[in-house]
C-alpha positions as CSV (number, residue, x, y, z in Angstrom):
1,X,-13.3,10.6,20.9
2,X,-11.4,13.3,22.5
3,X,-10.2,12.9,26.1
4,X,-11.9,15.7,27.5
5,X,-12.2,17.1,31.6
6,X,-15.0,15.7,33.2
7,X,-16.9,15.1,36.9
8,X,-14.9,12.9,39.2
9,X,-17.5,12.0,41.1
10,X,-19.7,11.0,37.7
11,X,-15.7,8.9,36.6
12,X,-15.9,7.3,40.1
13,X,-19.4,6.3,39.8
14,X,-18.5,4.7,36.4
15,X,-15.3,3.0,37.3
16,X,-17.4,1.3,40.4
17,X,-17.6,-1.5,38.0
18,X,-16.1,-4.6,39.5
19,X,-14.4,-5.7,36.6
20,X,-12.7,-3.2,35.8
21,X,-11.1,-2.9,39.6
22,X,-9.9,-5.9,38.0
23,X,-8.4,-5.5,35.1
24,X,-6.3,-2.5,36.9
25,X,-4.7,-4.8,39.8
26,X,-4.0,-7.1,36.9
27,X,-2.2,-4.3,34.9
28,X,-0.8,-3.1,38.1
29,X,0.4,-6.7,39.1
30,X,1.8,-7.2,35.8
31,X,4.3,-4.1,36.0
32,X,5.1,-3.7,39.9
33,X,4.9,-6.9,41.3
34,X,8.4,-8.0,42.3
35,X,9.5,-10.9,40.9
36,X,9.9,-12.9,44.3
37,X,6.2,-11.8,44.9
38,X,5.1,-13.7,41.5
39,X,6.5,-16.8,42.5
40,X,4.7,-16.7,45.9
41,X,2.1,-19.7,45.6
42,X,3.3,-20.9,42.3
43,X,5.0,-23.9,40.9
44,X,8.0,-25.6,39.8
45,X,9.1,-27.3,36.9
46,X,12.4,-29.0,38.2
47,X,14.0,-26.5,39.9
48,X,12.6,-23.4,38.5
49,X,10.2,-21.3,40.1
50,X,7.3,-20.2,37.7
51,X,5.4,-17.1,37.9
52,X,1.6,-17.1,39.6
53,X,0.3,-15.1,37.0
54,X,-0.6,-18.7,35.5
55,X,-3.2,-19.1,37.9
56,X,-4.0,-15.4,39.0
57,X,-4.9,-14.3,35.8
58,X,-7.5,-17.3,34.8
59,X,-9.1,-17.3,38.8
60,X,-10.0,-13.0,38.0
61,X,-10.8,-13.6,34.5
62,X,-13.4,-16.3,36.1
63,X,-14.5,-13.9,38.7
64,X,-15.0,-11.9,35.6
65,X,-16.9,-13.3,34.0
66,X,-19.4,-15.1,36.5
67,X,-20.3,-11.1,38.1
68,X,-23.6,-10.0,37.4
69,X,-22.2,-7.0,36.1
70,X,-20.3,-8.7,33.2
71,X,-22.0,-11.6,31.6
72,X,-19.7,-14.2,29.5
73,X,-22.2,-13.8,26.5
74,X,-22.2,-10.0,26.5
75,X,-18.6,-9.9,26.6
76,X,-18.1,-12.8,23.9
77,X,-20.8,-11.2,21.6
78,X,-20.2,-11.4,17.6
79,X,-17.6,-8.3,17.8
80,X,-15.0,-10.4,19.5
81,X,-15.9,-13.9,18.5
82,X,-12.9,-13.9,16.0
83,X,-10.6,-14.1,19.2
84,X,-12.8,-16.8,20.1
85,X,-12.0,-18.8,17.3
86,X,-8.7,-18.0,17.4
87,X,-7.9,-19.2,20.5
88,X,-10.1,-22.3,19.6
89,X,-7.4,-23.2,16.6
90,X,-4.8,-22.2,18.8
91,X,-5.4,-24.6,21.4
92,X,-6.2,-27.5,18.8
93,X,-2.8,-26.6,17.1
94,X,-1.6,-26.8,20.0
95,X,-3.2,-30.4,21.0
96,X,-1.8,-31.7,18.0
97,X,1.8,-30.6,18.7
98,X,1.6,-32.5,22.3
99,X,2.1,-35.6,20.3
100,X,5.6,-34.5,20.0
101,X,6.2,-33.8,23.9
102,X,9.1,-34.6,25.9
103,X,8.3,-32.8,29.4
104,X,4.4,-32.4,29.8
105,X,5.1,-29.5,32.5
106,X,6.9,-27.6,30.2
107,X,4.3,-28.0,27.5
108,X,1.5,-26.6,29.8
109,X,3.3,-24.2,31.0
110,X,4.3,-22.6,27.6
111,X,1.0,-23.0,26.5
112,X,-0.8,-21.2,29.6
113,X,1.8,-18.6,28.9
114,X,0.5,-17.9,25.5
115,X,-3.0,-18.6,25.8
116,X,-4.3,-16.9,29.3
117,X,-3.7,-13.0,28.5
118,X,-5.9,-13.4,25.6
119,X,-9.0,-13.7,27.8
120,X,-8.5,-10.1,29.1
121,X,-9.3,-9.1,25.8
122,X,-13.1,-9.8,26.5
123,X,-13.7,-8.2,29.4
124,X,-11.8,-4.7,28.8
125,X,-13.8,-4.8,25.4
126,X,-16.8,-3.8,27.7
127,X,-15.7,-0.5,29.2
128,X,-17.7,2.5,28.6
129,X,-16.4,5.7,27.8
130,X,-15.5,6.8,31.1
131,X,-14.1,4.1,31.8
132,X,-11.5,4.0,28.6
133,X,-11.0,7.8,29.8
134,X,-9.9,7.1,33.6
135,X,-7.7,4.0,32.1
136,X,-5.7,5.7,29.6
137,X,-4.6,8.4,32.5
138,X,-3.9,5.3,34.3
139,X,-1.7,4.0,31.5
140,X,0.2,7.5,31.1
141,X,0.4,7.7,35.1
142,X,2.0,4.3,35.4
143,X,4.3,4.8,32.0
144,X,5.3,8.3,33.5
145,X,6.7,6.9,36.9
146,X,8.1,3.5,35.2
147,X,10.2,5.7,33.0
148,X,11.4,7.7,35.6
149,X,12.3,4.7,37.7
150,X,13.9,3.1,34.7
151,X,15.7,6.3,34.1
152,X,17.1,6.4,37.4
153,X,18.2,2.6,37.2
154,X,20.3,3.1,35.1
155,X,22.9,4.7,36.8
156,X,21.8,3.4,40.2
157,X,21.1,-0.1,39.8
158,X,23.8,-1.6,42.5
159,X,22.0,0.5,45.1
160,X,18.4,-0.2,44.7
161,X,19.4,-4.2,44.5
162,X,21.1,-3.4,47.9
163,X,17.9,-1.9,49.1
164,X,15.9,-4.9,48.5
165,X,18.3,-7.3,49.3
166,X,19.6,-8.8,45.6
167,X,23.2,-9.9,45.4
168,X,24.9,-7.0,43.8
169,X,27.0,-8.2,40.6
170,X,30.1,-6.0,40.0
171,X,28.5,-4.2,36.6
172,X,25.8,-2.9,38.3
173,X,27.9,-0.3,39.4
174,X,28.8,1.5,36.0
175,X,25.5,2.2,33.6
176,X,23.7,-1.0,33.2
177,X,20.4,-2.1,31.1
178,X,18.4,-2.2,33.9
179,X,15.6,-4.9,34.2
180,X,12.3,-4.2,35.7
181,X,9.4,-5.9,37.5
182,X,8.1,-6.1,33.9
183,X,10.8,-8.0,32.7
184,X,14.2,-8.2,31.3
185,X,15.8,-4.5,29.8
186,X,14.3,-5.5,26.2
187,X,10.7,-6.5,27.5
188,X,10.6,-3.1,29.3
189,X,11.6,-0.8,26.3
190,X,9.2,-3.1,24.3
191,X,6.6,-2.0,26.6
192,X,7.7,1.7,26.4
193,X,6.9,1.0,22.7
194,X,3.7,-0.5,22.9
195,X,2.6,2.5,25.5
196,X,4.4,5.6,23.4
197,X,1.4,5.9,20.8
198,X,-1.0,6.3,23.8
199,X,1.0,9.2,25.1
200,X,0.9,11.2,21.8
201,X,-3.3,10.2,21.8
202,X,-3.6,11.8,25.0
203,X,-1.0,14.8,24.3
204,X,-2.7,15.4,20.7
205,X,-6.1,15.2,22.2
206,X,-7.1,16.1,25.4
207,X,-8.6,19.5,26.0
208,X,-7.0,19.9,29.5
209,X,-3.5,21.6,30.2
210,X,-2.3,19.5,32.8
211,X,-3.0,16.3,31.2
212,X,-1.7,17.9,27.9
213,X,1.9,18.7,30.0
214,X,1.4,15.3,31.6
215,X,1.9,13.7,28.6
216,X,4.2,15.6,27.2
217,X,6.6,14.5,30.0
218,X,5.7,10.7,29.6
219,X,6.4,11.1,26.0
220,X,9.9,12.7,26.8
221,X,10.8,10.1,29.6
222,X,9.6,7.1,27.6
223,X,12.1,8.1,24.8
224,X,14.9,8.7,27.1
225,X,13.9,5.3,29.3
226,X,13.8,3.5,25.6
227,X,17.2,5.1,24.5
228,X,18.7,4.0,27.9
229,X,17.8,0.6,27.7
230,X,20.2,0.3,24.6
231,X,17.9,-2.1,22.6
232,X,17.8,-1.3,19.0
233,X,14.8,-2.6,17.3
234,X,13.0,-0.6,20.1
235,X,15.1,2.7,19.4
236,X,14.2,2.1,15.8
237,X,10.5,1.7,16.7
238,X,10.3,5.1,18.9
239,X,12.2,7.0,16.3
240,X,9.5,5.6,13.5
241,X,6.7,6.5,16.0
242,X,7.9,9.6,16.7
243,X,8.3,10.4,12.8
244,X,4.7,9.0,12.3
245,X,3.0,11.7,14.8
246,X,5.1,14.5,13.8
247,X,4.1,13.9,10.3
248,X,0.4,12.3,10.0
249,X,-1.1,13.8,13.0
250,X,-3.9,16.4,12.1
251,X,-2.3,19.1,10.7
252,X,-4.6,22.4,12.5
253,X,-2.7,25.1,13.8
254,X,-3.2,24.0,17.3
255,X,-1.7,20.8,16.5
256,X,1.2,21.9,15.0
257,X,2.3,24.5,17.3
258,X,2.4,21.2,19.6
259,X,4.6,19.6,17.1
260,X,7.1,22.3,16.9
261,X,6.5,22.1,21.0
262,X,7.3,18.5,21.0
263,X,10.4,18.3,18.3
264,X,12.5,21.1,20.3
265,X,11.7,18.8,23.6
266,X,13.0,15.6,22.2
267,X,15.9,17.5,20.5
268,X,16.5,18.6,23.8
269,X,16.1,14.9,25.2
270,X,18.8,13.7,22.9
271,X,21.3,16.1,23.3
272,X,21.2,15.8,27.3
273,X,21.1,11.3,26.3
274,X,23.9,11.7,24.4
275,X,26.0,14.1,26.8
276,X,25.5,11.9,29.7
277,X,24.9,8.4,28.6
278,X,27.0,6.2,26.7
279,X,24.5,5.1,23.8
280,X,27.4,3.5,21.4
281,X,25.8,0.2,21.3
282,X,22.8,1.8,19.2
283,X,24.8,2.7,16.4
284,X,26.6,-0.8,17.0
285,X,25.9,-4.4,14.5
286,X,23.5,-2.6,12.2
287,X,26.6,-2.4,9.4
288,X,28.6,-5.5,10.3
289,X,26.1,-7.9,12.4
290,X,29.2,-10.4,12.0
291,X,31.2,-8.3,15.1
292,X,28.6,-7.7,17.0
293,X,27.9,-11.3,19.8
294,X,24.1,-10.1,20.6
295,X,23.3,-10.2,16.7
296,X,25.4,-13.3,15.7
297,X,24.1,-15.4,18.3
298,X,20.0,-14.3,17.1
299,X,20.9,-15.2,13.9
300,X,22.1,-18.7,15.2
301,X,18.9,-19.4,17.4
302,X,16.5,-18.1,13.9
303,X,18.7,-20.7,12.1
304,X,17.8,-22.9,14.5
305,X,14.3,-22.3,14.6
306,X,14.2,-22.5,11.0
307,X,15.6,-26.2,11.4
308,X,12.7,-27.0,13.9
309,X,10.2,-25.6,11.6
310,X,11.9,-27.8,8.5
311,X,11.3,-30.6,10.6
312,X,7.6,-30.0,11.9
313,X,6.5,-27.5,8.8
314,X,2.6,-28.3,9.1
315,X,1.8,-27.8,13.2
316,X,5.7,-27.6,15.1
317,X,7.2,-29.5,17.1
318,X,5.1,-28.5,20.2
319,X,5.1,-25.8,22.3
320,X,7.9,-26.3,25.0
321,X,9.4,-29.3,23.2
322,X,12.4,-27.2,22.1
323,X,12.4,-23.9,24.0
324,X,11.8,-24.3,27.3
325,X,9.8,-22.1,29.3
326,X,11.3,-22.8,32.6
327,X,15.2,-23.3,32.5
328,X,18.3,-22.2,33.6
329,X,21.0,-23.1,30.7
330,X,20.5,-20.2,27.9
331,X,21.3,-22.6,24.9
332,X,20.1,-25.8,23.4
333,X,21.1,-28.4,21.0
334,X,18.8,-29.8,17.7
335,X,20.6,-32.6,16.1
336,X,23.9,-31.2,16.0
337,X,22.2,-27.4,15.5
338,X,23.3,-25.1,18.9
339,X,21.4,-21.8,19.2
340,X,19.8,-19.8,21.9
341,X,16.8,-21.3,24.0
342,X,15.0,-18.3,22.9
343,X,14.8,-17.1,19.4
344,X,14.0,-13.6,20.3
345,X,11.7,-13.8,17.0
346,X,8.2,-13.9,17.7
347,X,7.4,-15.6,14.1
348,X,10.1,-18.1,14.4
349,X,9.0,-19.6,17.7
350,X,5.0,-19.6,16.5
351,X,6.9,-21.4,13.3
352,X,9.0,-23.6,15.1
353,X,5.9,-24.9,17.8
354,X,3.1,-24.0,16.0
355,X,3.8,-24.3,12.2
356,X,2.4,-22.9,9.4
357,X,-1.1,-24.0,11.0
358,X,-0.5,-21.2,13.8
359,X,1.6,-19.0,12.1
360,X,-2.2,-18.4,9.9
361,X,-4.2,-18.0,13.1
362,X,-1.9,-15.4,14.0
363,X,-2.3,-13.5,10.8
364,X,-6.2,-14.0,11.0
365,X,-6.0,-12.3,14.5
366,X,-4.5,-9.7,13.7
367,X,-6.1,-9.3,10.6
368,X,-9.0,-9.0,12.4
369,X,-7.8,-6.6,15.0
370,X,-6.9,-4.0,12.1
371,X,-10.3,-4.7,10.7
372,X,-11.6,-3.9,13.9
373,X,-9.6,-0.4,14.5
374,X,-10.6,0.2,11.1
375,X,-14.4,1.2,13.0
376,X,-13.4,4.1,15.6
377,X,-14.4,7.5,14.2
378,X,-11.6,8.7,16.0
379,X,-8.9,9.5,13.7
380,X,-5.8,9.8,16.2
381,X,-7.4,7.2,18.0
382,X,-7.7,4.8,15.2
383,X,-3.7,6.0,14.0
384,X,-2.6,5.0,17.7
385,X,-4.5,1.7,17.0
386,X,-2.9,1.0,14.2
387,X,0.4,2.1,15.2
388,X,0.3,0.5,18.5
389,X,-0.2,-3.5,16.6
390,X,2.1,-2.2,14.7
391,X,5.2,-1.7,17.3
392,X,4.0,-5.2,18.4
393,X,4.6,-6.5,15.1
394,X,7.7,-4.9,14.2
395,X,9.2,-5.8,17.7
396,X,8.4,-9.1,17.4
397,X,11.4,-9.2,14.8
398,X,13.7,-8.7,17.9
399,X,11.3,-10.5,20.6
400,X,9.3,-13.3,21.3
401,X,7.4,-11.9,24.3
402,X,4.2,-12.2,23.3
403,X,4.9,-15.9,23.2
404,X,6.5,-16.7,25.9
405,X,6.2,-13.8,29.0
406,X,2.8,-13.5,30.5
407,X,3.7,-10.1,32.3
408,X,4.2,-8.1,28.6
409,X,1.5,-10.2,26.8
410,X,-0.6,-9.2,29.8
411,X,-0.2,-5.6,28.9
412,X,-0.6,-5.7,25.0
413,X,-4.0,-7.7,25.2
414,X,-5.5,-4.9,27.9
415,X,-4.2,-2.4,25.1
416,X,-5.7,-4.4,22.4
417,X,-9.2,-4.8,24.3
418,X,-8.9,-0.7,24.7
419,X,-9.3,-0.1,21.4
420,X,-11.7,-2.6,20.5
421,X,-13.9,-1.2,23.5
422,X,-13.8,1.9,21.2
423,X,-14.5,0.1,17.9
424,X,-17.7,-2.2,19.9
425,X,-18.7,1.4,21.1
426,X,-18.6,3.9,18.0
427,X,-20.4,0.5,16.0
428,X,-22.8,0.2,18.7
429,X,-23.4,3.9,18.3
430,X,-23.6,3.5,14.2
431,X,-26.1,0.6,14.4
432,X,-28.6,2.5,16.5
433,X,-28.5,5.9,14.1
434,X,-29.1,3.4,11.5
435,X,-32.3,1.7,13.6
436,X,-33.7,5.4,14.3
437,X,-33.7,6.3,10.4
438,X,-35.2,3.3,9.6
439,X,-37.6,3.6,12.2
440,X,-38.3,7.2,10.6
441,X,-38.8,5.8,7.4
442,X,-41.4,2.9,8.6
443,X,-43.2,5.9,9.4
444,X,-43.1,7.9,7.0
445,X,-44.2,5.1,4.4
């Protein structure tokens, strides 16, 4: 399904749909909203602030879902019931693990962080075409101006905290790794990740110039953002996507003059990165991970996972029990055992709370969700499926944000449900070429 030019007014007229209205503040919300403007209305565990999201998401999801124009048992048809079930083990996985609680705000909490974003995943599943059309630009709009605003951070950062009234900490002034509304510097270049694959789709396949050029440009300033941001499992990821489209895209001649279009941009991009940035911490650990503090003390908290997990192999200690959602001291201590509160590995932390139980409902989703790309006829499409769970996998080495930060999980389930309303819709279209031929047949017999 190419992303072709089409009637505004016949797009407006489709994205009238309440839902889906929606779904966009929630993506919106997710990556703009200020941090002091998620913690308006919300909670506190101890001293800590938490974030709204908790209760935003679940009251629009219910607004959702209760519509006329989006009934709970269209959306939760037999397409998506594996999620279904998959949050059904999660959540008795995660009953279980209560038995080992010490703070029952903190377990709620970290398990309303994991579970809620998974219910967007029913509703997005329902857009039409159109609809997937006018969201994608969305998604390259809004990954087009975040890079740009991350690019200009980075170098600016001491001024725009004066602007809205942040104390201004001494290293802002030089080139800092500049956090967003998103999240922390690593969340953010995980989300340029997730979001790169859908700016090749739309460069590779739409049939209009200015969306072609549009893309092009969110393509160049994601890779410069993610560069910037000086985390390198996400540099590794970009440079692997980047490899991927250059070298599996289809290979017509229209598509590879864009190639050779696209390789002399980013060449281009790098050579200004390197000329004006300091990007020495990339090339930094990957030899001697011993020198290098940031690796060492990952290394420490997986150890220390891997403890927790000895300890509570079967269904984990519990989600919060050990790594607190809400907190202000960065490390804790397991019998003896120091490490990071945060084990920036997303299968150590479903290990160390979860166990082996939940670390096989993990798989089963996201087997699932491959099996489920597997149905779009579109070939880039279906690649930018594939390589989209991908980056989510492969970052999860280096990240635990699906786990434990709404905001980013937030984003990758809307992504996920993208697809799938792709997959539900090419299956859809399958099922009822199959009914008309059989139909034919009847008759002819």
């Amino acid at each position: 399904m190419a992303i072709n030019s089409f009637s505004g007014k016949k797009t407006l007229s489709r994205m009238s749909s309440f839902y889906v209205k929606i779904i966009c503040f929630i993506f919106l919300y997710a990556l703009f909203a200020l941090d002091r403007i998620k913690k308006i209305l919300s909670f506190r565990i101890g001293d800590y602030k938490i974030t709204n999201e908790i209760w935003i998401i679940p009251f629009l999801c219910l607004l959702m879902f209760i519509n006329t124009q989006l009934k709970f048992r269209k959306s939760v048809n037999s397409y998506n019931l594996f999620l279904v079930k998959g949050i059904f083990l999660y959540l008795l996985i995660i009953i279980i693990g209560g038995f080992n609680l010490i703070s029952i705000p903190q377990y709620i909490y970290a398990a309303l962080l994991f579970i809620i974003p998974m219910f967007l995943f029913f509703p997005i599943s329902k857009i039409n075409t159109y609809e997937f059309e006018w969201f994608i630009k969305l998604v390259i709009i809004v990954c087009f101006v975040y890079a740009i605003f991350s690019i200009v951070l980075t170098t600016n950062y001491a001024f725009f905290m004066k602007l809205i009234g942040n104390p201004i900490d001494y290293r802002y002034s030089h080139q800092f790794r500049a956090p967003l509304m998103l999240g922390s510097s690593i969340t953010v270049s995980y989300y340029y990740n997730l979001t790169l694959p859908i700016c090749f789709y739309m460069f590779y396949s739409s049939k209009n110039k200015k969306w072609r050029i549009i893309s092009i440009l969110t393509i160049i300033f994601n890779l410069t953002a993610t560069f910037l941001l000086l985390s390198r499992a996400a540099s590794l990821t970009a440079i692997i996507i980047v490899v991927f489209y250059l070298m599996f895209a289809k290979s017509n001649k229209n598509n590879f003059s864009k190639k050779i279009i696209l390789l002399i941009l980013i060449l281009l991009a790098i050579l200004f990165i390197l000329s004006n940035y300091n990007v020495s911490r990339l090339l930094k650990g990957f030899g001697s991970s011993g020198n290098d503090m940031s690796i060492s003390a990952r290394i420490t908290a997986g150890k220390l996972g891997l403890y927790i997990f000895s300890q509570y192999p079967l269904f984990g200690s519990g989600m919060g029990r050990f790594y607190e959602r809400a907190y202000i001291d960065k490390y804790i201590i397991v019998d003896g055992f120091s490490g990071l509160i945060d084990p920036h590995n997303m299968y150590i932390i479903i290990l160390s709370e979860l166990g082996i139980a939940g670390l096989a409902v993990t798989i089963y989703i996201f087997s699932k969700l491959f099996i489920r790309f597997s149905k779009i006829s579109d070939l880039i499409l279906r690649k930018t499926a594939y390589i989209t769970l991908f980056c989510l996998l492969f970052d999860a080495i280096g990240g635990s944000h699906l786990v434990n930060e709404i905001s980013f999980s937030t984003i990758f389930w809307i992504y996920m449900g993208l697809f799938n309303s792709v997959s539900i819709n090419d299956l859809d279209t399958n099922e009822k070429i199959l009914g008309k031929d059989k139909n034919k047949e009847s008759i002819l017999i």
